[in-house]
C-alpha positions as CSV (number, residue, x, y, z in Angstrom):
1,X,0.0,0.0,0.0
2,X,1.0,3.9,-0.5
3,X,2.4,5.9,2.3
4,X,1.6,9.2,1.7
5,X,1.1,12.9,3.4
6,X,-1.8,14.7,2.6
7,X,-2.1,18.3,3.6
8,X,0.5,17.6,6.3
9,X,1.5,20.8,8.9
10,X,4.2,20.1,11.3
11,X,4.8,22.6,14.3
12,X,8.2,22.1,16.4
13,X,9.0,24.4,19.4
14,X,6.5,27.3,18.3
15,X,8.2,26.9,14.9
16,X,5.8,25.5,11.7
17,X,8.4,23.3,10.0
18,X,6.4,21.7,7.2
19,X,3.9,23.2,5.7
20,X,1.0,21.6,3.5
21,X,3.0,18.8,2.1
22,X,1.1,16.2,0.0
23,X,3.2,13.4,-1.7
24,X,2.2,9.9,-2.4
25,X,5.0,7.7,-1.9
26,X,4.4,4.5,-4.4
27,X,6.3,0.7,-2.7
28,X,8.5,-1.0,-5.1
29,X,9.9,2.7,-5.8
30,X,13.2,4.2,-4.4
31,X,12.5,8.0,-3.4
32,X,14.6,10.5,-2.5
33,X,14.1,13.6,-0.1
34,X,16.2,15.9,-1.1
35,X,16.5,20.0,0.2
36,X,19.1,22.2,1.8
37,X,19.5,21.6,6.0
38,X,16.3,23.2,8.1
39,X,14.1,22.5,5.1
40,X,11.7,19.5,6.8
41,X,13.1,16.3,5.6
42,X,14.1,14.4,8.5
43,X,10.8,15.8,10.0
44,X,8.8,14.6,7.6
45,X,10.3,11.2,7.7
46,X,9.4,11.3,11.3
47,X,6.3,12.1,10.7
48,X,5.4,9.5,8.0
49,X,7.1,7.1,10.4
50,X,4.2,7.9,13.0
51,X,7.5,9.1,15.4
52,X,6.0,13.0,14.9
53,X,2.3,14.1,15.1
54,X,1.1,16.7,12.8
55,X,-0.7,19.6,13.5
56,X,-2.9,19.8,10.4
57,X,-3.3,17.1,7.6
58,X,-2.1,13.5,8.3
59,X,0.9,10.8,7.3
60,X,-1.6,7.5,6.0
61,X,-0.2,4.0,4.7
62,X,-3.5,3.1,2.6
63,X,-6.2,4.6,4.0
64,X,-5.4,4.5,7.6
65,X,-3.7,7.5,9.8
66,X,-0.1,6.3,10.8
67,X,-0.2,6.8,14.1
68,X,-3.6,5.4,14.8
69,X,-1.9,1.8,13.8
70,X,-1.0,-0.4,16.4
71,X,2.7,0.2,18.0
72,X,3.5,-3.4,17.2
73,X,1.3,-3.1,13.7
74,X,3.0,0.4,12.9
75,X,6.5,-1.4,13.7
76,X,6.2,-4.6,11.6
77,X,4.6,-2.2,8.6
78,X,7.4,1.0,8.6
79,X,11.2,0.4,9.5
80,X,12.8,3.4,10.3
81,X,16.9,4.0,10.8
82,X,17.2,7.7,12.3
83,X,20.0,9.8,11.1
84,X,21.7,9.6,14.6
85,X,23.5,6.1,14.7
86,X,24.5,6.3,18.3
87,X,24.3,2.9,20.1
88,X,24.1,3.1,23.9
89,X,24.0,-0.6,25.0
90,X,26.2,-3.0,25.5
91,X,25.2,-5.9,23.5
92,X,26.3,-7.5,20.3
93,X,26.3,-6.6,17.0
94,X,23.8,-9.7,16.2
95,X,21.6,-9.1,19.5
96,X,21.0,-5.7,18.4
97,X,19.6,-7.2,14.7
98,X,17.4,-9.1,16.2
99,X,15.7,-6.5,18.3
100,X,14.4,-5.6,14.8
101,X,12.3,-8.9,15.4
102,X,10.5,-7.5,18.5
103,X,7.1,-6.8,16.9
104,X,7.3,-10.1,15.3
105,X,7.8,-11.9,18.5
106,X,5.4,-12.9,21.6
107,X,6.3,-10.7,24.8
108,X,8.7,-12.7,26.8
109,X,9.5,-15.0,23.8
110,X,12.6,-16.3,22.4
111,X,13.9,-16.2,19.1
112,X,12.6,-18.4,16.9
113,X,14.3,-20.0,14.0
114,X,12.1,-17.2,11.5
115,X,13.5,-14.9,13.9
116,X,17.3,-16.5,13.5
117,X,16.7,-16.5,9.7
118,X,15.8,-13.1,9.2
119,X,18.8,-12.2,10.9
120,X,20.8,-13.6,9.3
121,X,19.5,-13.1,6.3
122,X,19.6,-9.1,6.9
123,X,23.1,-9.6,8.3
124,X,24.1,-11.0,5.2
125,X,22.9,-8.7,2.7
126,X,24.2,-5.7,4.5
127,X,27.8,-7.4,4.8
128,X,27.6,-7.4,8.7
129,X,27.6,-11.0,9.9
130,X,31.0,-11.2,10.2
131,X,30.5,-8.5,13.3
132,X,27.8,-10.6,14.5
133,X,29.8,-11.6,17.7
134,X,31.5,-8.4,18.6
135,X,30.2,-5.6,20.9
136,X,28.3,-3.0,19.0
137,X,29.4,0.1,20.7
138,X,33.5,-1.0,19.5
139,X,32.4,-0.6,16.0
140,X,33.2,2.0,13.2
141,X,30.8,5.1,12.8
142,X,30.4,3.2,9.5
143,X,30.1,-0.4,10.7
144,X,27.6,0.4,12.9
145,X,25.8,2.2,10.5
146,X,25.4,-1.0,8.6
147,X,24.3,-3.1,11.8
148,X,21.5,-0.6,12.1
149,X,20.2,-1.1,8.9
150,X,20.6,-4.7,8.8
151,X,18.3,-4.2,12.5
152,X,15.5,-2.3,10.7
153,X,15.8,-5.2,7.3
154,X,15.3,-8.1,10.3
155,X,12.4,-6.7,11.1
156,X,10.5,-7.6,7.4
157,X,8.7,-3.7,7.4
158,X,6.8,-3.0,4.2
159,X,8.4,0.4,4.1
160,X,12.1,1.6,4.9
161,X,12.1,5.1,5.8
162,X,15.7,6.2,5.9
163,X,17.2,9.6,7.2
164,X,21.1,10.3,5.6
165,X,22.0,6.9,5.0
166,X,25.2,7.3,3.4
167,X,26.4,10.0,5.8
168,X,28.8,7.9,7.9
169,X,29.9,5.2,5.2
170,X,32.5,5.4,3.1
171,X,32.3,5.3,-1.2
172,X,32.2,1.7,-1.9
173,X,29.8,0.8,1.0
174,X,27.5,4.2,-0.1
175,X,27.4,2.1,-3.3
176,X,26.6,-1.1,-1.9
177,X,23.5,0.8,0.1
178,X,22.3,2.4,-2.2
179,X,22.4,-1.4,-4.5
180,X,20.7,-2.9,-1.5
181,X,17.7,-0.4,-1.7
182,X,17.7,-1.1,-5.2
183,X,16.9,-4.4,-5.0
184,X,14.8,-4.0,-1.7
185,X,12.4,-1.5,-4.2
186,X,12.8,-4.4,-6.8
187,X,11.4,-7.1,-4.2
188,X,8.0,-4.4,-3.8
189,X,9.4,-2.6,-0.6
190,X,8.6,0.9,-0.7
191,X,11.8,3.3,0.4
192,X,12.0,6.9,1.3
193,X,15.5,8.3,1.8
194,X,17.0,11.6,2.7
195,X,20.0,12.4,0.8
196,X,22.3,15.5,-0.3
197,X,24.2,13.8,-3.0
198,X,22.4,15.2,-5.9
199,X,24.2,12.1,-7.8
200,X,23.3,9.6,-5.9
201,X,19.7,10.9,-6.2
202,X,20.3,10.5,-10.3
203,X,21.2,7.0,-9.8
204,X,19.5,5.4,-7.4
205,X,15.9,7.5,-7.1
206,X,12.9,6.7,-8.8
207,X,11.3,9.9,-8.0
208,X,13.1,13.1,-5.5
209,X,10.9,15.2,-3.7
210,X,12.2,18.5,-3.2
211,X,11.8,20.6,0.1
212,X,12.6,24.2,0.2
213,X,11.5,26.2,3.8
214,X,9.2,23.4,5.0
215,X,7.5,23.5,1.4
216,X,7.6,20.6,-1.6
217,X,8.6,22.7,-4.6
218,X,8.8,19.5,-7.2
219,X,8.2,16.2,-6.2
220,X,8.1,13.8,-9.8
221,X,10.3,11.5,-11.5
222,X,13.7,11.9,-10.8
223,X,14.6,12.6,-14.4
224,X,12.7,15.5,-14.4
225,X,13.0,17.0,-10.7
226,X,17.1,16.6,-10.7
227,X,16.7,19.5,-13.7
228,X,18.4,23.4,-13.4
229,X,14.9,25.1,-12.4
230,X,13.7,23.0,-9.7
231,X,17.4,22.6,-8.4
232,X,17.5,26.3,-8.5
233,X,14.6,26.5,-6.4
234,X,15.5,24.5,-3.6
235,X,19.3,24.8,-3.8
236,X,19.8,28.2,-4.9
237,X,22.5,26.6,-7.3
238,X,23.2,26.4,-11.0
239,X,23.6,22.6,-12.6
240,X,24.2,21.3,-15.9
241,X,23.6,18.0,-17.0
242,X,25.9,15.3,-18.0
243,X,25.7,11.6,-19.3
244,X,27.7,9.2,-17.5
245,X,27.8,5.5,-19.3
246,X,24.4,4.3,-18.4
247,X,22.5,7.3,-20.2
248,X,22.1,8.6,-16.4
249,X,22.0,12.5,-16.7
250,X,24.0,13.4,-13.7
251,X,23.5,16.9,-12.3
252,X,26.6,18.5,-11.5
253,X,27.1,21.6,-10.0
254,X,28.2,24.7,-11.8
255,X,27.9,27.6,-9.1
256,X,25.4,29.1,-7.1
257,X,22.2,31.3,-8.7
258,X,22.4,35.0,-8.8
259,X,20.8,36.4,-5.8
């Protein structure tokens, strides 16, 4: 089913941070949130996540309001890895994967081998399992970025809601993520990512929404959002287009607009 935001107001500390935004996010589609910092993103990932009420306007998967779904329901339907990868615990790198399980499991209940699978099977695919064993907090900024994700993947959700990714991984495993997403999209997940790579956006992204103040100024196929005028709108930045061996048209910075 969609997750989208209809209409959707967001007030923090006295302070309207989004205002009016609808989107419909589409599963099996990779989307990417894209604006310059303060402009709502990781707010409105909160809020779609049911982690932030609005003030006006709601955040609905189908037809329902995100936040009146069951905690557990809510948990099992929407993953969501926070932009802040700070682990505070003391525990493994696999016992923190499988707390992604906790909504699928019976209070009080141990793992069961569905649980172990999934695990492992989220462990695998974001190259992790060979930290399974070691304690989470001695990890890598990057490392444990990884663990976090392959937490929110053991969990099964039907959407993967994720706020700056890439920011704490290195090129090759920013290319691996973004491949993983890929191919979660491919398997009918829906995924919602903030980003401020304008290339990565060109590559990976089905469609970009663009935030400017709190406000969606595009929101549309990639292709046709990742363009000079709608860049210029958000960014305040001048972009030209070019080519790289897939056809991809890249949009690389040339300078900022005249003010």
């Amino acid at each position: 089913m969609d997750l989208s935001a209809k209409k959707l107001d967001v007030t923090l500390g006295g302070r309207r941070v989004l205002h009016g935004i609808d989107a419909v996010f589409r599963p099996g589609q990779v989307t990417a949130v894209l604006g310059a910092n303060g402009s709502g993103k990781t707010t409105l990932l909160r809020t779609l996540a049911g982690l932030q009420k609005s003030e006006h306007g709601s955040a609905l998967f189908g037809d329902r309001v995100v936040t009146d779904l069951d905690p557990r329901e809510r948990a099992r339907t929407i993953g969501y890895l926070p932009q802040d990868g700070a682990v505070h615990w003391n525990i493994t790198a696999g016992d923190l994967v499988m707390l992604g399980r906790t909504p699928h499991r019976s209070p009080f209940a141990g793992p069961s081998p569905a649980d172990w699978e999934a695990v492992v099977t989220a462990m695998s695919a974001t190259a992790t399992l060979e930290f399974a064993d070691r304690t989470a907090t001695e990890l890598s900024g990057g490392e444990r970025a990884r663990v976090l994700l392959a937490r929110v993947l053991a969990g099964q959700p039907q959407w993967l809601l994720a706020d700056e990714p890439l920011a704490s991984l290195d090129p090759a495993h920013q290319l691996d993520l973004l491949a993983q997403f890929r191919r979660l999209a491919d398997e009918g997940i829906g995924v919602v990512m903030v980003l401020h790579d304008l290339i990565h956006a060109a590559r990976a992204a089905d469609a970009v929404l663009l935030l400017h103040e709190g406000r969606a100024v595009a929101f549309g196929p990639a292709a046709e959002i990742l363009a000079p005028d709608p860049l210029r709108a958000a960014f305040g930045v001048e972009v030209m287009a070019v080519e790289d061996r897939q056809g991809i048209a890249l949009p690389i910075l040339t300078g900022r607009s005249p003010r």
